[in-house]
N, C-alpha and C positions, 0 to 999 in steps of 0.2 A: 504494500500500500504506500503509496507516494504519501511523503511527511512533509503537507503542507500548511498553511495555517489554520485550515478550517478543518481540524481535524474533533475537535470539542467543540460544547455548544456556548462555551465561555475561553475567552483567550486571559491568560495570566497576565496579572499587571508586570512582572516584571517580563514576559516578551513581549509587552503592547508598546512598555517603555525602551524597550530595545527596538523595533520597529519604529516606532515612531525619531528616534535619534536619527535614523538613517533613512527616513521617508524620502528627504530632498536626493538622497544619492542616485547617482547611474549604477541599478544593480544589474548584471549578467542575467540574462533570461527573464527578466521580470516582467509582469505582464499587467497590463492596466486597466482598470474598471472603474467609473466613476460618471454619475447625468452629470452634463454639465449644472443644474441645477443644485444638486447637492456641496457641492464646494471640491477643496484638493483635500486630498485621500491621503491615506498611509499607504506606501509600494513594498510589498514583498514577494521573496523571489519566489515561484513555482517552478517545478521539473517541467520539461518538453511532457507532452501528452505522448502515450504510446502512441507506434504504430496503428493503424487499423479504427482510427477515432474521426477521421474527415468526413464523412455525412454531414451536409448542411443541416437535415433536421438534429440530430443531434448537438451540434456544435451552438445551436439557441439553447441549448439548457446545462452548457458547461458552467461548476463554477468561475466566477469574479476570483480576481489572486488579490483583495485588498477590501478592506472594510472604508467603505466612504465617513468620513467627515463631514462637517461644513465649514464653510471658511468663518462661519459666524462663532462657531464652539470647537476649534482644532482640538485635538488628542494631546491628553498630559497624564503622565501619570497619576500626579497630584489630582487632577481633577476624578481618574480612573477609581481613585481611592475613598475620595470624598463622596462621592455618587454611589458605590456598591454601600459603604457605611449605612448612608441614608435610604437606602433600596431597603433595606432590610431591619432598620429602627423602629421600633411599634412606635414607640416618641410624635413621629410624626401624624397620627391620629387623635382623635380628640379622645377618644374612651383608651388611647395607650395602650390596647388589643391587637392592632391593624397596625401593617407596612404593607410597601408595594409588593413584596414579596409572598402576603396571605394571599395575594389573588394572582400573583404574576409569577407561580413557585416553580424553581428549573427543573423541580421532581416530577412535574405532570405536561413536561411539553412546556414550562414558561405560562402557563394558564392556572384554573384550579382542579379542575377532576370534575366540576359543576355542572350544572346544568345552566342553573344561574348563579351568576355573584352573589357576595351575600356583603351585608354594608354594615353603618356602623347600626350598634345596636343587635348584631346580627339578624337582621333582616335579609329576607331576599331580593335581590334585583331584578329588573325582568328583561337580561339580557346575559347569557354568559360571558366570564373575564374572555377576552381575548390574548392569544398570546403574543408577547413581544419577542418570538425567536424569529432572525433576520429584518428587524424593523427599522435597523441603521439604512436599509436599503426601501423602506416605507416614503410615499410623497403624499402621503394626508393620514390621519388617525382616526381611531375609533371608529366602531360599528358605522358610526353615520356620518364620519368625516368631520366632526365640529372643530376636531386639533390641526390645523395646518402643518406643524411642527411636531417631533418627538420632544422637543424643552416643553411646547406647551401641555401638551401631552401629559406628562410628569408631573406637572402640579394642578391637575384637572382634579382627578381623583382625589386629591389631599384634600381639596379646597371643598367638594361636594357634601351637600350635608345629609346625602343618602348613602354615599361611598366612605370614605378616612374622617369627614365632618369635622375637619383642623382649618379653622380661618387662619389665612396667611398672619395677620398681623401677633396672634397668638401664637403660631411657630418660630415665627421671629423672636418672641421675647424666649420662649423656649430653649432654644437652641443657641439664644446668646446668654443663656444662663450657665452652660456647659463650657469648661476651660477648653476642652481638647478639641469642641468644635469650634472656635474659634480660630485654634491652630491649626485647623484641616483646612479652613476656608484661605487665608490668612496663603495658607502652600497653595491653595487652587488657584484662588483671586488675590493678587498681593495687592494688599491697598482699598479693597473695595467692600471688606468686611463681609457682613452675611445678610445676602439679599433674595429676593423672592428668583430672581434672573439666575443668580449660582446655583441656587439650589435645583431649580428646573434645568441648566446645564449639565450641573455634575451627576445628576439622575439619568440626563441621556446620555452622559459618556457611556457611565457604566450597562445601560440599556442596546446600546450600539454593541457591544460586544457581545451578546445573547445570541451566536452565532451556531446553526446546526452543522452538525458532526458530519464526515465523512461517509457515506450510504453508498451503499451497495449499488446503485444508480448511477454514481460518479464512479466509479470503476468500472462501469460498463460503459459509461460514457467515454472512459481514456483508453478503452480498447479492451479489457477485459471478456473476452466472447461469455465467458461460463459465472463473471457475477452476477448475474438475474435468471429468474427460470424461465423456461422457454413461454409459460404461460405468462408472466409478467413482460417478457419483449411481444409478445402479442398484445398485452396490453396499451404499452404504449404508442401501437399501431393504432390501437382504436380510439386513446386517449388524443392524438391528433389529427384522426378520420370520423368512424362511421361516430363515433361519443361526442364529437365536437368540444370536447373537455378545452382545446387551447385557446380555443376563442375568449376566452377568462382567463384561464389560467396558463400565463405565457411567463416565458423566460426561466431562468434557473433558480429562483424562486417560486416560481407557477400564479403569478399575479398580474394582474392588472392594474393594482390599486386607483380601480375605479367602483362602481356602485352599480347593482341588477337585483330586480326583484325576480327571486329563482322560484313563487311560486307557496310559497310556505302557507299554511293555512293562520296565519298570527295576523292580529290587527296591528300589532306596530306601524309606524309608518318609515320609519328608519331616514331617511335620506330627505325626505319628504318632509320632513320636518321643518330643514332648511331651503328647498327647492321644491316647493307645494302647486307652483305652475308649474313644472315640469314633469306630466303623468307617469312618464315612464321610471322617475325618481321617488315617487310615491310606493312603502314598501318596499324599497331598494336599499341593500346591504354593500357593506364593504367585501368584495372577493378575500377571502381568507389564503394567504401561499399554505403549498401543498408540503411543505418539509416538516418535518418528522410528524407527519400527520394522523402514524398511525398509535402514537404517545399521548395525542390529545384530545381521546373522546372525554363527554357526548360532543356531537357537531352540530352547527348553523349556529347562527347568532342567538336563537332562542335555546340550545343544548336539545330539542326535540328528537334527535337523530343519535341512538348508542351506538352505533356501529355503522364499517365503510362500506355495508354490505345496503343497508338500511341505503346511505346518503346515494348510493349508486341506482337504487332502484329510483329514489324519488326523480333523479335524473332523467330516469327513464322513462318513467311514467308523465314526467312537463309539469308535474304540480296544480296549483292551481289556476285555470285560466282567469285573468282580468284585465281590464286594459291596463294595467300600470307591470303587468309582468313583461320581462324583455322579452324580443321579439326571438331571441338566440336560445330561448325554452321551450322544448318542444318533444312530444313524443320519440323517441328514440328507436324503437323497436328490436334492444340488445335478447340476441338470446342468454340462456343460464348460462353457457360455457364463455362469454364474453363479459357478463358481467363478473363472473367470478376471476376473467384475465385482467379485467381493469383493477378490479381489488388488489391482483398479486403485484401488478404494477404497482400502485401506492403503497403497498409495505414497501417497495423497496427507497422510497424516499428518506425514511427514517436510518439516521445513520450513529456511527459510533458516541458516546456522551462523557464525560467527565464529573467527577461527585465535585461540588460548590460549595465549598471554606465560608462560612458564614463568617462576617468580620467578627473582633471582639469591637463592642458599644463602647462609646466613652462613656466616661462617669463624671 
């Protein structure tokens, strides 16, 4: 197995802080990824692909050899450290129960195991956590897109008084009550103290690195003939033909990070929310990427769906018709032997993981 950076679904701060020292260099072989939108990225080196990897359809779902940045929030260690801290401090909820981590855990896929969230007070929500693995590579947030940004992002949830129920101006006095946060900040932001901006920063450094593991898909993608079983390369015949799966779910991520209503029998109106002129945005979700997907039941936005076997039939079957469902849902007509190839192909997205060091808390 090629040992390259996305080998875990967390990159270590001290190789982020090794990477990032030598971002600006002309490294040998190194290969680059990055939207122009997102900013300049960290370059690190990956091996040549095997022989036997050139298919153009395949070569759209290779991965990216770099985690993007923004030029707005570059990669620091310091920040790297400040941010996983506060990822995982209950501190930052009002009832002192809650971090981002009850709902965003790297045990269940970067989600919760849920169906739905559950908030403060432990109550339910009526939307399951989404997860944040590969969201350094996300261009809007949340279910319904209200986050522009992964910084906004990060302090949505704090601030909600259904979700964490911590008003900012009370985290602030909080967390400048605490010496050692002070001196986290202090290394992240010299000079700038402890503000609502750092805190939503150093949350998405360390959320940018929530990076899925090396799968079995990516070795068949650099040439591997024998890493997938013949019924999961079948799959993804059908996952980019007779399934019409790529029409949504594109690239090496398997996303659009755009919005469709697939159908679901749920009155939400998801999208619709914000774009209520716009029919086909009524009842319209965010496309969820397909990596390690098979780590993060139940599925859909509403958790309705336990199993890939389950989300594949609804596929199938076009859900429900209304005029606000997109035009790209539509009866499918898979047989059992196909639906069962498409299943084998999404296991194979789920790849190797890494157990996650919880920091120690300041006091």
């Amino acid at each position: 197995m090629p040992n390259i950076v996305f080998r875990g679904p967390v990159l270590r701060s001290a190789a982020l802080a090794c990477l990032a020292s030598i971002a600006a260099a002309a490294l040998a072989g190194s290969q680059t990824f990055a939207a122009a939108t997102i900013g300049a990225p960290i370059t690190v080196p990956v091996p040549a692909p095997q022989k036997g990897s050139a298919e153009s359809l395949k070569d759209e779902y290779r991965r990216p050899a770099e985690i993007p940045f923004p030029a707005s929030n570059p990669f620091t260690p310091e920040k790297l450290k400040l941010g996983k801290t506060l990822y995982y401090d209950t501190r930052l909820s009002g009832s002192g129960a809650q971090s981002c981590a009850s709902c965003h855990n790297p045990g269940y896929g970067w989600g919760d195991g849920l169906a739905k969230g559950v908030g403060d007070g432990m109550k339910e929500l009526k939307r399951r956590s989404p997860t944040i693995v590969n969201a350094a590579w996300g261009l809007i947030f949340m279910w319904d897109g209200r986050a522009p940004s992964l910084e906004e992002q990060a302090l949505g949830p704090i601030q909600a008084a259904v979700e964490m129920n911590m008003p900012i101006e009370k985290l602030l006095e909080r967390l400048n009550s605490i010496t050692e946060y002070k001196t986290l900040f202090e290394a992240a932001f010299p000079g700038e103290g402890i503000t609502p901006a750092g805190i939503g920063k150093a949350i998405a450094t360390f959320e940018r690195t929530a990076i899925s593991g090396w799968a079995p898909f990516d070795s068949w993608i650099d040439g591997d003939a024998k890493a997938i079983s013949a019924s999961a390369q079948r799959g993804f015949a059908l996952f980019n033909g007779k399934a019409q799966c790529n029409t949504c779910h594109v690239g090496w991520n398997f996303t659009d990070d755009s919005f469709h209503d697939i159908g679901l029998p749920d009155a939400d109106i998801g999208r619709g929310a914000f774009l209520g002129v716009a029919v086909k945005m009524r009842q319209a979700f965010k496309t969820p990427g397909l990596r390690d997907i098979s780590r993060r039941s139940p599925f859909m936005h509403d958790g309705s769906m336990a199993t890939l076997e389950a989300v594949v039939e609804h596929y199938d079957t076009g859900g429900v018709a209304r005029p606000s469902r997109s035009d790209l849902i539509k009866p499918l007509g898979l047989t059992v032997e196909e639906k069962a190839d498409l299943v084998a192909f999404l296991k194979t997205l789920s790849g190797s993981s890494d157990v996650i060091a919880q920091p120690i808390q300041p006091r």
